[in-house]
Wavefront OBJ file of the C-alpha trace (Angstrom):
o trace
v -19.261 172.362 -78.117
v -17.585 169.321 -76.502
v -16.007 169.707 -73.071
v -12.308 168.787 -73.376
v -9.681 168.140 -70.640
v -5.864 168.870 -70.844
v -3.637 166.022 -70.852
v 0.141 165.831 -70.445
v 1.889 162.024 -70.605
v 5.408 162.414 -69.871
v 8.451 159.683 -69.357
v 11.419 160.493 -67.242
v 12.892 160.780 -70.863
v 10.623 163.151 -72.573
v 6.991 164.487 -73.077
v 5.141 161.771 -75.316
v 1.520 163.742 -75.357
v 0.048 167.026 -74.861
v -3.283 167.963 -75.985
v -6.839 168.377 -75.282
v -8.912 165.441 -75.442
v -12.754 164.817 -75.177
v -12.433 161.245 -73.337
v -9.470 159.523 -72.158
v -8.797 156.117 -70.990
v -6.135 154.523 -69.250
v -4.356 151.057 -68.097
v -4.436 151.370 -64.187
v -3.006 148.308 -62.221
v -6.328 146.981 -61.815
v -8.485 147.776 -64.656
v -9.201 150.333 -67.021
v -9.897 153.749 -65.959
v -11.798 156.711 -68.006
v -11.923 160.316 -67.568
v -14.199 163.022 -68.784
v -14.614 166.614 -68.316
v -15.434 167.178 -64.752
v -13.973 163.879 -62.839
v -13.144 164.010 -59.848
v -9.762 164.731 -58.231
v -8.136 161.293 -58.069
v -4.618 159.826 -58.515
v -3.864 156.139 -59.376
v -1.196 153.326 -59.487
v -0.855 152.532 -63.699
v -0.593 148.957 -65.116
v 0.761 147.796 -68.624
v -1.522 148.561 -71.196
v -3.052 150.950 -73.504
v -3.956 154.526 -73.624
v -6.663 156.061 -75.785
v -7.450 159.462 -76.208
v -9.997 160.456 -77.834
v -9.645 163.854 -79.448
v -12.075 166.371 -81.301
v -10.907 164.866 -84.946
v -9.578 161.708 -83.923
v -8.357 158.720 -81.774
v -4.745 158.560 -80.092
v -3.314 155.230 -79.172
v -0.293 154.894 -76.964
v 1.205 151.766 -74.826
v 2.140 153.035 -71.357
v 4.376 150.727 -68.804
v 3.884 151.768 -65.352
v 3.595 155.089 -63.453
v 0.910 156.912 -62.242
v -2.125 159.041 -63.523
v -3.513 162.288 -62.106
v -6.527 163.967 -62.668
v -7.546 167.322 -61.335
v -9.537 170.533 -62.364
v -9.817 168.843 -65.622
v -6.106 168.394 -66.330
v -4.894 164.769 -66.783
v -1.287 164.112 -66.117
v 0.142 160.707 -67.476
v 3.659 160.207 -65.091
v 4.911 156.594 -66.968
v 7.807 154.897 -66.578
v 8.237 154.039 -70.242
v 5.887 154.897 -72.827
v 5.443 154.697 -76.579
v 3.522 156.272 -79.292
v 1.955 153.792 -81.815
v 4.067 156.035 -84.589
v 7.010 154.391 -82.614
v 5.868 150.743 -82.995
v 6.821 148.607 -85.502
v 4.575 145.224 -85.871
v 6.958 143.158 -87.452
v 9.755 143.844 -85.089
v 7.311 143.645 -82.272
v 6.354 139.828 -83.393
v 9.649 138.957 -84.234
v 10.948 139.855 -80.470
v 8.036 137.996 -79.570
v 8.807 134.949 -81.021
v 12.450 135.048 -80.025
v 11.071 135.458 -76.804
v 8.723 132.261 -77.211
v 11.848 130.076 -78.126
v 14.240 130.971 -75.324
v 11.114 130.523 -72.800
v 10.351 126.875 -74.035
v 13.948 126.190 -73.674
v 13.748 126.535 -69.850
v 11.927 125.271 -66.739
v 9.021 125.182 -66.053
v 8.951 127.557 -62.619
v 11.877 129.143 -63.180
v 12.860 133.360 -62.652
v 14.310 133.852 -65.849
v 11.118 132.124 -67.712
v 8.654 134.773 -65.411
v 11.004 137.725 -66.401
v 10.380 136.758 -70.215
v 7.203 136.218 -69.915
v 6.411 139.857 -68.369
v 8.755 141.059 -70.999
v 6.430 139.243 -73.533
v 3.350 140.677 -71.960
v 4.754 144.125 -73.026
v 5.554 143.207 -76.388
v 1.902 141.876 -76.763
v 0.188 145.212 -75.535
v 3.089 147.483 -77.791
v 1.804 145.047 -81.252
v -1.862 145.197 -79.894
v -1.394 149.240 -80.579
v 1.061 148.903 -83.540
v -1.544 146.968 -85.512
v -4.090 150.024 -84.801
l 1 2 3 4 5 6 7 8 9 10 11 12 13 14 15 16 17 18 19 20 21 22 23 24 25 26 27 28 29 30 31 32 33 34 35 36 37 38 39 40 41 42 43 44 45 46 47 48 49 50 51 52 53 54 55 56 57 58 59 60 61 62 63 64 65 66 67 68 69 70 71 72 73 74 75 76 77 78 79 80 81 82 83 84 85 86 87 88 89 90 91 92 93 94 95 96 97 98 99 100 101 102 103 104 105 106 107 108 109 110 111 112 113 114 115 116 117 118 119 120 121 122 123 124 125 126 127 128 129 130 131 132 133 134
């Protein structure tokens, strides 16, 4: 029988996940970051990126955007400021933004803020199609 940890990933706007899962990984700010049954206590700064989980029967995929992760007496809590199921990605929506986003940033200077605030936007869009096309 596999070992399974409880994990919760919640947005200030609503609950996104909660299940049991056999192996977990996360997007921290500096890398990726697994859990398994039995980690130790730790809490961490989250990064843009993906979240797997990897349950009895199958394989979650979910694009977090900041937050924080917990992990404790084998209960992982997910605290993100946005996130989004792959069920809620579209791909061609997602790569149409994208290349809106490509042809406004051309457009303007080279250093300039607006062109680094696209471009982080852009980032985003590239992890949410990475999981839409899952």
């Amino acid at each position: 029988m596999e070992r399974l940890i409880d994990c919760s990933i919640l947005t200030p706007e609503r609950l996104i996940y909660e299940g049991q899962v056999g192996f977990a990984v996360v997007q921290a700010y500096d890398g990726e970051m697994g859990f398994l049954y039995g980690h130790s206590p730790l809490i961490s700064k989250l990064g843009i990126g993906e979240i797997r989980l990897n349950n009895p029967k199958s394989v979650d995929y979910l694009v977090i955007e900041g937050g924080i992760v917990e992990i404790k007496d084998n209960k992982l809590i997910v605290l993100a400021e946005r996130a989004f199921k792959k069920s809620d990605l579209n791909a061609q929506d997602l790569e149409a933004k994208m290349k809106e986003l490509d042809s406004q940033m051309n457009q303007m200077p080279k250093f300039s803020e607006e062109k680094f605030i696209l471009k982080l936007e852009r980032d985003k869009l590239k992890v949410r199609l990475k999981v839409a096309k899952r």
